[in-house]
Residue frames relative to the residue before (quaternion, step in Angstrom):
aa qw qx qy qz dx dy dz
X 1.0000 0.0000 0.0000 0.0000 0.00 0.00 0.00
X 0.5501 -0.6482 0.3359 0.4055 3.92 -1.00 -0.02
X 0.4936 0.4164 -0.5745 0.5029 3.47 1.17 0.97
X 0.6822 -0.4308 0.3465 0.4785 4.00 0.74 0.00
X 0.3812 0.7606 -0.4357 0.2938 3.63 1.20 -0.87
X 0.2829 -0.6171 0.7246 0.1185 3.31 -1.46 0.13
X 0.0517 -0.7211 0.6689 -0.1727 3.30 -1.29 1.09
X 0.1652 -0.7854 0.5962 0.0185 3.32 -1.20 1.18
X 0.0363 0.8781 -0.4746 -0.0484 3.35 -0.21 1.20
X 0.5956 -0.5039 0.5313 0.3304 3.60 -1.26 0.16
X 0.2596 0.7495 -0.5981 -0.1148 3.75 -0.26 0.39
X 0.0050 -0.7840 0.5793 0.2230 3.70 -0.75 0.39
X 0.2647 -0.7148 0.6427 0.0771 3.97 -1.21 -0.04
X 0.0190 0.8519 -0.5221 0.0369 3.53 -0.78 1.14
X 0.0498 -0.8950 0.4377 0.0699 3.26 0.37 1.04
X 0.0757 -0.9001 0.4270 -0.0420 3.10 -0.97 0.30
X 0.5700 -0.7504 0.1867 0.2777 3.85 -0.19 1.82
X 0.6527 0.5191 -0.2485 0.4928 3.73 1.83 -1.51
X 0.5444 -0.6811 0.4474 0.1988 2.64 -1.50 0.81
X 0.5678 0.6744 -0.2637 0.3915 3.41 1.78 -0.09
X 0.7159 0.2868 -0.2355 0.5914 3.25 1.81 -0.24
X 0.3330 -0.6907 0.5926 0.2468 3.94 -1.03 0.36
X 0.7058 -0.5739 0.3538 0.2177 3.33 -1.29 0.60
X 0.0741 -0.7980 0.5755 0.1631 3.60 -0.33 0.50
X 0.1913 0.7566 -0.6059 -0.1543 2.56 -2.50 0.47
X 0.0365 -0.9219 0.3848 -0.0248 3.17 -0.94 0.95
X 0.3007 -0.8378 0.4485 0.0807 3.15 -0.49 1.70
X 0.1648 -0.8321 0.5295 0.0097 3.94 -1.32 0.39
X 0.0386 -0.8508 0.3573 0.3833 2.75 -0.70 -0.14
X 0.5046 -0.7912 0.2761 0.2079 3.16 -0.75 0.74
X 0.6393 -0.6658 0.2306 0.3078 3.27 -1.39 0.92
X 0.5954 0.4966 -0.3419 0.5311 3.53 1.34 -0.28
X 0.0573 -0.8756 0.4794 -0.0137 3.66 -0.57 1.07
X 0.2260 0.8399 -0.3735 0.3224 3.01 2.10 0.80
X 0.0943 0.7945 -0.5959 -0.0694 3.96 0.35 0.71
X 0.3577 0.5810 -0.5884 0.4338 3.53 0.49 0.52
X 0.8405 0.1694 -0.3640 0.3638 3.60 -0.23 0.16
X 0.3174 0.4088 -0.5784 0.6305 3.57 1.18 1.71
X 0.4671 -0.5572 0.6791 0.1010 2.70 -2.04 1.21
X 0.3950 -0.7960 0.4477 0.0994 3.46 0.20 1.93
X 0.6323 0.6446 -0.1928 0.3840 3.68 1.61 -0.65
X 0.7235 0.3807 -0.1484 0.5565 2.73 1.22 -1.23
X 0.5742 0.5057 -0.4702 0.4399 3.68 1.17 -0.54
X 0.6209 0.4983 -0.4175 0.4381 4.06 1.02 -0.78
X 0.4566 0.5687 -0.4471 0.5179 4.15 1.28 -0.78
X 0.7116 0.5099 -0.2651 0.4041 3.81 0.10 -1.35
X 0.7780 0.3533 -0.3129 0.4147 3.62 0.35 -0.99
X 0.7035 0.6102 -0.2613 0.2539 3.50 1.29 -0.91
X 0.5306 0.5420 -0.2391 0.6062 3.00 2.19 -0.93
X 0.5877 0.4059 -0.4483 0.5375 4.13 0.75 -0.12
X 0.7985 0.3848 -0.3305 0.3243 3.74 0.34 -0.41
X 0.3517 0.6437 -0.3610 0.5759 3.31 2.25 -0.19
X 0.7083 0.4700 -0.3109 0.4251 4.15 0.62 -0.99
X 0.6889 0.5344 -0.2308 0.4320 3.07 0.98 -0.89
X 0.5770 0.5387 -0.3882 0.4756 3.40 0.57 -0.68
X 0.7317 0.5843 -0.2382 0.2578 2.92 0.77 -1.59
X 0.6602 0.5705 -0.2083 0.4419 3.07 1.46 -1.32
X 0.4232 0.7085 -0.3010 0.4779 3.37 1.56 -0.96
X 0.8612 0.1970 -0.0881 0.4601 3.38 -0.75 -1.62
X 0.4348 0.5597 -0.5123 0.4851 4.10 1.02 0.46
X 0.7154 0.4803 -0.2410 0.4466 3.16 0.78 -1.38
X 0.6878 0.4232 -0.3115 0.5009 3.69 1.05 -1.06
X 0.4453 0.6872 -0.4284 0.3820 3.96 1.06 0.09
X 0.7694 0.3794 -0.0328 0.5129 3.12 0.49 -1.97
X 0.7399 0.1757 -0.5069 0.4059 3.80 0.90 0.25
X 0.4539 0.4337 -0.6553 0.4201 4.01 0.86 0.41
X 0.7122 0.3241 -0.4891 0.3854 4.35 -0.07 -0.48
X 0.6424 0.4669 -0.5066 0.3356 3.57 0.66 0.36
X 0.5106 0.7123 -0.1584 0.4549 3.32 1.59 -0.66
X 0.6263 0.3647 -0.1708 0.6675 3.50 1.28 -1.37
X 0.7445 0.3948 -0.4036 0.3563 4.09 0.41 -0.02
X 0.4984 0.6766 -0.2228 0.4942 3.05 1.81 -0.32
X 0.6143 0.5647 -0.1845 0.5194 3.26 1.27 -0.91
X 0.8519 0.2267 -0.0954 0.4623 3.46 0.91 -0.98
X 0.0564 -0.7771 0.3639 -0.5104 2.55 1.46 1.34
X 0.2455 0.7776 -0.5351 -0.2208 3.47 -0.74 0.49
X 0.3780 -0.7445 0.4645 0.2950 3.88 -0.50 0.68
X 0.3868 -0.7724 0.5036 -0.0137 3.41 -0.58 1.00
């Protein structure tokens, strides 16, 4: 959490093929707050590799708008 805490939550997810219904999800938290039976290692392996994607996805995204920016620039306007 964003005081450091730790929290165990319930997440479930209900997907679903028609086009008449939309996917659920729905997260809790749950009443057992026993994180001792998570591998505290692997949960730090898990967050670090989601924040590794992100970045990634980030500074892709900041790529493709400075080379759109730098063709824009050299541009000439007429």
């Amino acid at each position: 959490m964003e005081d450091g805490s730790w929290k165990v939550f319930i997440y479930k997810a209900r997907w679903t093929y028609y086009a008449d219904y939309s996917n659920e999800y729905k997260r809790t938290i749950a009443e057992n707050q026993d994180i001792s039976m998570f591998d505290i290692d692997e949960i730090i392996k898990n967050i670090i590799e989601e924040v590794k994607s992100s970045l990634k996805y980030i500074v892709d995204g900041k790529n493709k708008q400075l080379e759109r920016l730098q063709k824009l620039k050299s541009l000439k306007i007429s």
